[in-house]
LUMRODREN-64059 format. One line per field, with one value per residue (C-alpha): x, z, y; residue in three letters; residue number from 1. Coordinates in steps of 0.2 Angstrom, whole numbers, plus 5000, padded with zeros to 4 digits. Layout:
// LUMRODREN-64059
c1: X,...
c3: Z,...
c2: Y,...
rest: ALA,...
nr: NUM,...
// end
This chain:
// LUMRODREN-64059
c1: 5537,5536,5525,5511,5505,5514,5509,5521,5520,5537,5532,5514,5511,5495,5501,5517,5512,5531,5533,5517,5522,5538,5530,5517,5527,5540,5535,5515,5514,5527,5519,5501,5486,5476,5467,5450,5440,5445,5464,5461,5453,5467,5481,5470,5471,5490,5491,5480,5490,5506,5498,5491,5476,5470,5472,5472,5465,5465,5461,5474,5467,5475,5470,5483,5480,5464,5454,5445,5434,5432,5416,5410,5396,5407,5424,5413,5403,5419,5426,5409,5408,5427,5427,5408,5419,5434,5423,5412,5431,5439,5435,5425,5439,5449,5454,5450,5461,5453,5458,5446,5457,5450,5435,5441,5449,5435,5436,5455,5452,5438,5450,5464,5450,5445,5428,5414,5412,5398,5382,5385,5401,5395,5382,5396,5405,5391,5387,5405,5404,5386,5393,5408,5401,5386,5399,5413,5426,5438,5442,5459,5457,5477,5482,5489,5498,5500,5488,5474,5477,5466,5450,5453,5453,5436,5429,5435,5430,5413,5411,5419,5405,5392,5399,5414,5398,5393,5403,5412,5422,5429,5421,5436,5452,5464,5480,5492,5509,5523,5538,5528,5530,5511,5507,5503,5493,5482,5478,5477,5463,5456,5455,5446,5432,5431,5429,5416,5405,5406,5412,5428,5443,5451,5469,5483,5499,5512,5530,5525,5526,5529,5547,5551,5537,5532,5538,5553,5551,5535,5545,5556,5574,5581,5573,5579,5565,5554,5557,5554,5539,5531,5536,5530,5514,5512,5513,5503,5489,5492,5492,5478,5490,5496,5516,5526,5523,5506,5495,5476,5472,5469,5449,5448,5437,5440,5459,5455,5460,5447,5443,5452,5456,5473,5483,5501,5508,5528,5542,5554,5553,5561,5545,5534,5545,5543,5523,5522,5532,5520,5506,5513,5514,5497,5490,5501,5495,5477,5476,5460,5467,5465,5459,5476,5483,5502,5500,5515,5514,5513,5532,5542,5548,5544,5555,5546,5530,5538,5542,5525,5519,5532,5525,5507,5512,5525,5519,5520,5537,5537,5517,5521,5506,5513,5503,5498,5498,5485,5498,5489,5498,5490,5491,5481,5473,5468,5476,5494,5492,5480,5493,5510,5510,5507,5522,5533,5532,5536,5552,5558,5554,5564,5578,5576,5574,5596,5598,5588,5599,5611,5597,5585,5601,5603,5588,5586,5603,5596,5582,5594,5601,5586,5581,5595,5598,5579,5582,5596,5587,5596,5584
c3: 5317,5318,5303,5313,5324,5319,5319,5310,5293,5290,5292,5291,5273,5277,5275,5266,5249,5244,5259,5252,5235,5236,5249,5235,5221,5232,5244,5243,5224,5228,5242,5240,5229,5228,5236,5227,5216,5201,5206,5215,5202,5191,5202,5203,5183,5182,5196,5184,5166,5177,5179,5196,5203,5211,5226,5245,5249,5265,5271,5279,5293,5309,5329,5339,5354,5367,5368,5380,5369,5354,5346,5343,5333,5320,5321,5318,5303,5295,5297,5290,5274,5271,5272,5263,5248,5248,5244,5230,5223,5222,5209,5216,5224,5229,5246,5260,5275,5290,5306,5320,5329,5313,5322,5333,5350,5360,5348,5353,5372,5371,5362,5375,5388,5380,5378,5364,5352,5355,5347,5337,5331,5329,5318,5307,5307,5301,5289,5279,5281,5272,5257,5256,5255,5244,5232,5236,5242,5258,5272,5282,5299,5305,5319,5327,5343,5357,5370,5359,5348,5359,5360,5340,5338,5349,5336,5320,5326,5332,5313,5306,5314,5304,5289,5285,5280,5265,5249,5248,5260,5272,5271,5285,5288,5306,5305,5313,5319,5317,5324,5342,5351,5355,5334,5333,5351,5345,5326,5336,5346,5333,5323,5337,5337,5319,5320,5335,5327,5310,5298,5288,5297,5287,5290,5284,5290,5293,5301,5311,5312,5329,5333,5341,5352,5357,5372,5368,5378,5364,5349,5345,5349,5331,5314,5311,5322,5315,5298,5303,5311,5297,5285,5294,5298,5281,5279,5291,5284,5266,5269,5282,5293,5308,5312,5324,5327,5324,5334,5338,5353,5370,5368,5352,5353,5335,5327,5309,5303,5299,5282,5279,5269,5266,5263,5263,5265,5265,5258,5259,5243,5250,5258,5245,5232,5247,5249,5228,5230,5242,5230,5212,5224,5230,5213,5204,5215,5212,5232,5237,5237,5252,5243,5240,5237,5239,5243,5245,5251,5234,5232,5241,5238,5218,5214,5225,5217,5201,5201,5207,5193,5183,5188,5182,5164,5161,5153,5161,5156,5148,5148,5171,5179,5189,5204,5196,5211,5212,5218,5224,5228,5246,5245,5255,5250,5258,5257,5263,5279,5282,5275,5285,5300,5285,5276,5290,5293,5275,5279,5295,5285,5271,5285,5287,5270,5267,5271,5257,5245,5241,5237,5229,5217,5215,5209,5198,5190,5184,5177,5167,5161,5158,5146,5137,5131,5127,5116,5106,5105,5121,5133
c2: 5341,5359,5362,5350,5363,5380,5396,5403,5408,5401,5382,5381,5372,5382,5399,5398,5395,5393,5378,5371,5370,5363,5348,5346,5342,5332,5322,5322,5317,5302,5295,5303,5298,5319,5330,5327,5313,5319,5318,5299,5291,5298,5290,5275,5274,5278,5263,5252,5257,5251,5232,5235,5227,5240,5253,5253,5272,5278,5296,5305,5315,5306,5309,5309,5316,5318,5336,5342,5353,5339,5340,5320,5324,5335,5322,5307,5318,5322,5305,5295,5307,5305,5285,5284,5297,5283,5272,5280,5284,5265,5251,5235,5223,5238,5243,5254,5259,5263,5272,5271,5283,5294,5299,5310,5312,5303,5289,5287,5288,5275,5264,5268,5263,5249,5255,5250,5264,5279,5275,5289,5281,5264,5269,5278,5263,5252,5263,5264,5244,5243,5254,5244,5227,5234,5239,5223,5234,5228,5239,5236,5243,5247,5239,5260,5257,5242,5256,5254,5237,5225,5239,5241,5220,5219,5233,5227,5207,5214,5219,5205,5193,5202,5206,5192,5179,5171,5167,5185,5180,5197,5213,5216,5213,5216,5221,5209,5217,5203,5212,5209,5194,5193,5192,5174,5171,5185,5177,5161,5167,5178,5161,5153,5167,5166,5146,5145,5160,5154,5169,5171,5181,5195,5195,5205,5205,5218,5219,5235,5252,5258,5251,5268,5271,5253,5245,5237,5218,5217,5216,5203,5203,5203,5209,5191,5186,5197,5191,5170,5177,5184,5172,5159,5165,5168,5150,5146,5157,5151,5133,5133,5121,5125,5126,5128,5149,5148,5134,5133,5144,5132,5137,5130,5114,5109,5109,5113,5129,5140,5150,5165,5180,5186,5202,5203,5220,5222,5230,5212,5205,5190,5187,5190,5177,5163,5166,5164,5150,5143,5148,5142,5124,5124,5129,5115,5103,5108,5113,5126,5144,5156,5174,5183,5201,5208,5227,5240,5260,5271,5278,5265,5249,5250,5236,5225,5231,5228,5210,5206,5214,5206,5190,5194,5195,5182,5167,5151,5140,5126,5124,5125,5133,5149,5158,5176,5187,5201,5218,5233,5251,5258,5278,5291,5305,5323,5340,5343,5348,5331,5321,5328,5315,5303,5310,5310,5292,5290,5299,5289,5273,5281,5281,5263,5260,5264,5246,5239,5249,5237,5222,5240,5241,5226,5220,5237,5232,5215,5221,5233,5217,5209,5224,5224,5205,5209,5221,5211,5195,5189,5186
rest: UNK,UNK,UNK,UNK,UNK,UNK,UNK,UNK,UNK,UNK,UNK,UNK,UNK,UNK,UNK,UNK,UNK,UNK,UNK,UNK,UNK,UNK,UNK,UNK,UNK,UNK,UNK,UNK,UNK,UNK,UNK,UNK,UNK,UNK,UNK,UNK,UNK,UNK,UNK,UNK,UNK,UNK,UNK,UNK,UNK,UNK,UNK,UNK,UNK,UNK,UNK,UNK,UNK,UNK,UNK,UNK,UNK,UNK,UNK,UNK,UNK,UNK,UNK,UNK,UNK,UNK,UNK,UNK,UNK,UNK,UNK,UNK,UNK,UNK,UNK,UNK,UNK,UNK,UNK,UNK,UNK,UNK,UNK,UNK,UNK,UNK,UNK,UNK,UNK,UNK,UNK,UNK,UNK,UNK,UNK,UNK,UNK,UNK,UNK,UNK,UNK,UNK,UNK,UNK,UNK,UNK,UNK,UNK,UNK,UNK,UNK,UNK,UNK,UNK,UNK,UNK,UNK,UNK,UNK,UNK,UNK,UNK,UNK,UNK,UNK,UNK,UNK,UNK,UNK,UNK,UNK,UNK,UNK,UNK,UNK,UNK,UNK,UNK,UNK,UNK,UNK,UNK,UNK,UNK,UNK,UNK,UNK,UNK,UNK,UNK,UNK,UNK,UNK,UNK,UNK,UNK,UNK,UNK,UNK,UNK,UNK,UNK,UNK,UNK,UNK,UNK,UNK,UNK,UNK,UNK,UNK,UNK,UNK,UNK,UNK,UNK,UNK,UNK,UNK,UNK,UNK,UNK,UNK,UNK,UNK,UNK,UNK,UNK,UNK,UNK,UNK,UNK,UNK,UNK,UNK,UNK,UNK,UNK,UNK,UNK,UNK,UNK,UNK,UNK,UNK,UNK,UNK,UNK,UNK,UNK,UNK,UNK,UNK,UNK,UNK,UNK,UNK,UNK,UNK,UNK,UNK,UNK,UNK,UNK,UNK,UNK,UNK,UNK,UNK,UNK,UNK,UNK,UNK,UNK,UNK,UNK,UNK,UNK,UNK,UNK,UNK,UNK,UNK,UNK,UNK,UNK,UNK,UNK,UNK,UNK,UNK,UNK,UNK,UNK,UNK,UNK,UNK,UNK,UNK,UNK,UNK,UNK,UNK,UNK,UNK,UNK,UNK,UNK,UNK,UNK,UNK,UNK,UNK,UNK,UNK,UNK,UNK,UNK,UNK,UNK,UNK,UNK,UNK,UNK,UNK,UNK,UNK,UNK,UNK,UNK,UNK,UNK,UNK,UNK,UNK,UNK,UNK,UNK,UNK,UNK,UNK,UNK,UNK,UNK,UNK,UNK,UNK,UNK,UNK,UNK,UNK,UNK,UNK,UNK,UNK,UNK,UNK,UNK,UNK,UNK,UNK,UNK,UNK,UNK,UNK,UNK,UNK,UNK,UNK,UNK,UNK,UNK,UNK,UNK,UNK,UNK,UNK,UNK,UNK,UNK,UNK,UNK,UNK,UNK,UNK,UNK,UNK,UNK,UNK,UNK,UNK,UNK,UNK,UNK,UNK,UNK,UNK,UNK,UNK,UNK,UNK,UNK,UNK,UNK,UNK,UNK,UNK,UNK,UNK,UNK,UNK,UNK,UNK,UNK,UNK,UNK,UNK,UNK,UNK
nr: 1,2,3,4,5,6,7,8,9,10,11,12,13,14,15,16,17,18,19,20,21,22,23,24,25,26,27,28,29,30,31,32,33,34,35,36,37,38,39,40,41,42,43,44,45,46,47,48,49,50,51,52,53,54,55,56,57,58,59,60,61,62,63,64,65,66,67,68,69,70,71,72,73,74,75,76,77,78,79,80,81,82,83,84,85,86,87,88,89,90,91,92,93,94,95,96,97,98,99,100,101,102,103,104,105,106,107,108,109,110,111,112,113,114,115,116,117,118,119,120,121,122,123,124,125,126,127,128,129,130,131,132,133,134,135,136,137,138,139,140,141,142,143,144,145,146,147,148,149,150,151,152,153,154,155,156,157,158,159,160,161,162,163,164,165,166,167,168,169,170,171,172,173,174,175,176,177,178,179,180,181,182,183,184,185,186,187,188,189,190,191,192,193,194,195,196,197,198,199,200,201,202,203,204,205,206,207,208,209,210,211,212,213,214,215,216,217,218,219,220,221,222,223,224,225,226,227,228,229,230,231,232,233,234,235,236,237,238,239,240,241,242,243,244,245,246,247,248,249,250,251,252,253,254,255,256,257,258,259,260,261,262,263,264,265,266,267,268,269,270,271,272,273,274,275,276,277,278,279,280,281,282,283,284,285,286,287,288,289,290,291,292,293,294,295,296,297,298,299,300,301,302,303,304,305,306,307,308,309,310,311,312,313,314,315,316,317,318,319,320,321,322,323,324,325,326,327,328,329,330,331,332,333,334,335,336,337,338,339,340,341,342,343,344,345,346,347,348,349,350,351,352,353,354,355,356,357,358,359,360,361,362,363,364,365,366,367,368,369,370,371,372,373,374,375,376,377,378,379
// end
């Protein structure tokens, strides 16, 4: 946390060229996709040589606190020009993650007042949502923290009823916590909205990411819990039928479960083998599809990443139709310095991450195996 605000020329990735090199070739070319265009579109083509789909870019530069002396005018510049450059770097039917924190310190204490953006910032926002859907990429507002969530749902809804029309389907997506309790009132009413005005709601769904700061009576009791909660909602979302965590919001006059887009972003690859098992069904039983994509942080969880990926090239067995998922890599870009909060959550995740190992060797162990009876005619 030091190197966040120091002045020293010890731990400022700023000034200490030694520090900053040894974070660039570490940990910011693991997790992170460059500083520039040139570097971005080169990750985004090493992400695309591997079997991916695609990319989810986002720009680093975070707000995390209020000033006094912010400048609107120049944090909203700096945020428009970085998102409309994310933009002009990605393929059609990539990804964009968006942080409407991002534009600056008034940005996050309208959202922590629940306020409507500045006109300044709404124009802003309007503007990245034209260029995306002129050139058919997403963008995947995150859901930040429980004291801004419901003022960052009535922005990114207020968007989705403009742009999420038509046969593209969503422009926009929100980002649905799982690990809270509150998850599947607020994609019920979110549903409701989306069904009485008459556009398609962007949903992707996330465990969370805030288990240390968040009020600890929101999240459930178990990562148990947790884990039904997603899954199931998962269900819900593919299959289009209600269930017994999700139900239709009491202000819905009609029970039938409106369209969606979906985005499944998780590191639990048991979740992701139930949601293709879901899919391979549906598609076997000739069932309409809800728009799809698997997507993983650049760096982590590879042998998740991997068996998706694994899943895209296999041929079908014994002449069975199999669902082909569509994996993308999410990965941020910036310099270093504009990516350290970034990197630091990497690191606490990483933390978490020890009790996957046993399951991370496990599965790497069987792939091993898998390559060698290959190789002698085995497999």
């Amino acid at each position: 946390m030091r190197m966040l605000q120091s002045k020293s020329w010890l731990t400022s990735v700023e000034k200490n060229p030694l520090l900053r090199m040894a974070l660039r070739e570490t940990f910011y070319k693991q997790y992170c996709g460059g500083t520039n265009r040139t570097e971005v579109k080169q990750t985004i083509a090493d992400l695309q040589k591997l079997g991916f789909q695609g990319v989810i870019l986002e720009y680093a530069l975070e707000v995390l606190q209020d000033a006094k002396d912010a400048d609107e005018a120049k944090d909203v510049e700096v945020w428009r020009s970085a998102l409309l450059a994310s933009v002009d770097m990605v393929n059609p039917g990539d990804f964009i993650g968006v942080k409407w924190s991002g534009m600056g310190s008034h940005a996050l204490q309208l959202l922590k007042n629940g306020e409507s953006p500045s006109a300044l910032m709404n124009s802003a926002m309007r503007e990245v949502c034209d260029a995306a859907a002129a050139k058919q990429v997403k963008l995947l507002p995150s859901a930040e923290e429980t004291t801004t969530t419901p003022t960052i749902d009535a922005w990114t809804l207020s968007l989705q009823r403009d742009y999420n029309r038509g046969p593209s389907g969503s422009v926009l997506y929100n980002t649905y916590q799982t690990y809270l309790k509150r998850a599947p009132a607020q994609i019920a009413n979110h549903l409701a909205d989306a069904q009485e005005k008459g556009y398609t709601l962007g949903v992707k769904l996330v465990r969370g990411a805030y288990l240390a700061s968040e009020p600890r009576h929101m999240i459930h009791d178990t990562i148990e819990d947790t884990h039904a909660a997603y899954d199931n909602l998962t269900a819900a979302c593919l299959k289009r039928q209600w269930n017994t965590t999700l139900s239709p919001a009491a202000s819905m006059t009609n029970p039938s479960f409106p369209p969606i887009n979906l985005v499944l972003a998780t590191h639990n690859a048991a979740s992701v083998r139930s949601a293709q098992a879901i899919r391979t069904q549906q598609i076997r039983n000739n069932e309409p599809l809800v728009p799809l994509a698997y997507a993983q942080l650049k760096g982590m969880a590879d042998e998740v990443s991997c068996e998706l990926l694994q899943a895209s090239k296999a041929a079908p067995q014994d002449g069975q139709i199999v669902d082909v998922p569509r994996a993308f890599k999410c990965t941020t870009w910036g310099s270093l310095s504009e990516n350290l909060n970034y990197l630091l959550r990497r690191a606490a995740e990483n933390k978490d991450a020890a009790t996957r190992t046993k399951e991370s060797q496990n599965a790497m162990g069987a792939e091993l195996r898998r390559r060698f009876r290959g190789v002698f005619g085995m497999a």
